[in-house]
C-alpha positions, 0 to 999 in steps of 0.5 A, spaced: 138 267 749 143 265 756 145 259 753 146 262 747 150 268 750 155 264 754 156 259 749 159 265 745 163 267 751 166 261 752 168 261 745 171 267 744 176 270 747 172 272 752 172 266 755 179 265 755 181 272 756 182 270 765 186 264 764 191 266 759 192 272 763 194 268 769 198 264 765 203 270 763 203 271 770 204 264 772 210 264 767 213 271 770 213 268 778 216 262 776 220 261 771 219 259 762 223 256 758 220 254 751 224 250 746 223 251 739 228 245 736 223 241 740 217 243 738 218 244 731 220 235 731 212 235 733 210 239 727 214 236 723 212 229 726 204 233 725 205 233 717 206 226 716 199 225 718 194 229 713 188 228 719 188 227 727 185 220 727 189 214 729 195 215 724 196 221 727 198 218 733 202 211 731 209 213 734 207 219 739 210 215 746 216 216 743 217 224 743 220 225 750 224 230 750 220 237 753 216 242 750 217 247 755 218 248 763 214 252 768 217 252 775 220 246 776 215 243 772 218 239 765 212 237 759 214 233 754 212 233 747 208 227 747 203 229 752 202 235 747 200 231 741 195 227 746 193 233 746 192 235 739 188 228 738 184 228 744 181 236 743 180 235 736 172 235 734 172 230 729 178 226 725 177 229 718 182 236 722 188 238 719 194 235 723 199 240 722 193 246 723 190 243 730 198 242 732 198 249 731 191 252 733 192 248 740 199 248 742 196 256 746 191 253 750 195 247 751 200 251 754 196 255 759 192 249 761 198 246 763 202 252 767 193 253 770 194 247 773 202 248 775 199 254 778 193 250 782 198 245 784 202 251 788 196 255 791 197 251 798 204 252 799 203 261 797 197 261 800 198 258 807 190 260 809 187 257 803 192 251 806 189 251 813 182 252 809 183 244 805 185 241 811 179 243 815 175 240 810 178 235 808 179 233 817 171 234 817 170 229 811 174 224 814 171 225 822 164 225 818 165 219 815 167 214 822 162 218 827 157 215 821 160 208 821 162 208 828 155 212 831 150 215 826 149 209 820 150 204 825 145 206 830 140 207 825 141 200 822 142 196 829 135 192 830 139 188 835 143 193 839 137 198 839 133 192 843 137 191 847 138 198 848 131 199 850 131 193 854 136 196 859 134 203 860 127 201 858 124 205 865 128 212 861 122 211 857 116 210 860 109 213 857 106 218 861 099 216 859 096 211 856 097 209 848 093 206 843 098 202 839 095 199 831 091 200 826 085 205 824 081 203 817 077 208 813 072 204 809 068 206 802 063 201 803 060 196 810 061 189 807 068 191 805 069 194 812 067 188 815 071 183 811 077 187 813 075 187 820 075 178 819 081 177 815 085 181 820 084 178 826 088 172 824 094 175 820 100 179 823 100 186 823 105 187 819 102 183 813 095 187 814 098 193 808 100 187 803 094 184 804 089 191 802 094 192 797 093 185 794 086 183 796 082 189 797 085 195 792 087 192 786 083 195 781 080 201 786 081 204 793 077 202 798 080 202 804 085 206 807 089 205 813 094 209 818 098 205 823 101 209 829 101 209 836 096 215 840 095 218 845 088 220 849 087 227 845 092 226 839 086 223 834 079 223 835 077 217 831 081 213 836 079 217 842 073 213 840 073 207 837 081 206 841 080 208 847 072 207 847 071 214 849 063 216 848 063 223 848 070 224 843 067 228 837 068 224 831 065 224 824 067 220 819 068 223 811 063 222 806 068 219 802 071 214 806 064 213 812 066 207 815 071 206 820 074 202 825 081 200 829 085 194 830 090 194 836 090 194 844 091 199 848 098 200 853 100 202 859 108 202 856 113 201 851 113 193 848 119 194 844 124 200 842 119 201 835 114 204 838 118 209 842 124 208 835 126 216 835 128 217 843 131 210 843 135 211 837 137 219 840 140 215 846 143 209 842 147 213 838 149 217 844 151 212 848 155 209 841 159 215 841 161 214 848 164 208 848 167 210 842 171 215 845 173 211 851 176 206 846 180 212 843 182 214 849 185 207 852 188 207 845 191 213 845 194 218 850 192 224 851 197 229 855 195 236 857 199 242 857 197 245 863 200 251 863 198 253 856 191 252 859 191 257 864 194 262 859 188 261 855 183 261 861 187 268 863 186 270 857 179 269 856 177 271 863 180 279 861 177 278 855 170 277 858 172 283 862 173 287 857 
């Protein structure tokens, strides 16, 4: 029943009961003036239209004159009779009878949003508050254009980024780097083992899609970059270790690799996480040196060892 429930709150006074409230708080605090002669004009302007449909509009625009002032916020009577029309369920409703039932909620809804557009100016922490935000929106925007986003799609620059620093990232041990294959059946396996000697090995997961798996799966395959001890089955068929204990499964008994091992790095894919770290690093550098070659940054030495005195009694206390 929890839709059903507030559906009927919102349809009640319930539901109106907080902004009408601060409506009347609003009117008092700033200020309200309603002007009767203007309204009637609209009324009667409502009676020459039997329903809200497309007549009832024809001549709005030149209704100018105001409906009422809250602070010094003057609504005009036209915007009022777009209010009627817009807000009415279908174009059958009465004209003079939607004019009156909406012309409450019309002036709450206005004086509610005279009131937000004030907020800043009575609530100085609520200010500082949007300010805050909307300055870290914006510094999250640029660091993403100018460090994060951009080191992440900058295959070139990350290349030349490792080819610079490439002894930063230097393998420890040995690393197995290709392809490990299970297989469902041998002749199949051995068919894969051939057809991938003589393909590039990105074009190795297009052809298992397209050439062996088309109706059913019968080859798997994972594609990484191992070190002794990180996987058994290329600690035996990678690095040739006789003694790792592997076992293949029932399903997919069949196994075999395809790669080299390598004693470092060929390129920043296959250390991509550590180079992209740094990459970005070294971006958000550069970036704030051209910030400060282009804008000048002066120091307030005084204020500054008030801070450090302040915050050398506070650690004190």
């Amino acid at each position: 029943m929890r839709e059903s429930i507030l559906k009927s709150f919102k349809n009640d006074e319930r539901g109106t009961a907080g902004r009408r409230i601060l409506a009347e708080k609003a009117k008092k605090e700033y200020g309200y003036t309603f002007y009767d002669a203007n309204f009637n004009e609209v009324l009667e302007f409502a009676k020459r239209s039997a329903y809200t449909d497309s007549v009832f509009l024809e001549g709005a625009e030149n209704f100018q004159k105001p409906l009422f002032k809250i602070g010094d916020k003057i609504v005009l009577q036209n915007r009022f009779i777009y209010f009627v029309y817009g807000k009415s369920d279908n174009f059958l409703q009465s004209a003079p009878d939607e004019t009156m039932k909406q012309l409450n909620p019309f002036i709450e809804q206005e004086i509610v949003a005279y009131e937000d557009t004030n907020l800043e100016k009575k609530y100085p922490e609520l200010k500082n508050l949007l300010q805050e935000y909307h300055d870290g929106i914006l510094l999250f925007n640029i660091s993403n254009e100018m460090v994060w986003d951009r080191a992440v799609k900058d295959r070139e620059g990350l290349e030349v980024f490792f080819k610079q620093n490439a002894d930063n990232y230097a393998f420890s041990a040995q690393h197995f780097k290709g392809r490990i294959f299970y297989s469902k059946d041998k002749k199949i396996a051995a068919q894969v083992q051939k057809a991938i000697k003589k393909m590039p090995a990105d074009s190795v997961a297009s052809y298992l899609r397209t050439k062996i798996n088309v109706d059913t799966l019968l080859v798997t395959s994972e594609v990484g970059l191992w070190k002794k001890g990180e996987h058994k089955a290329i600690d035996k068929f990678g690095f040739k270790d006789k003694a790792a204990d592997f076992t293949p499964s029932k399903e997919f008994p069949f196994v075999f690799v395809n790669g080299k091992v390598i004693a470092k790095p060929e390129n920043y894919t296959d250390v991509r996480g550590a180079v992209t770290s740094d990459y970005q690093e070294f971006l958000e550098q550069e970036w704030v040196k051209s910030l400060l070659q282009k804008y000048k940054v002066e120091v307030n030495s005084a204020v500054l060892k008030e801070v450090e005195l302040d915050s050398k009694a506070h650690f004190k206390k």
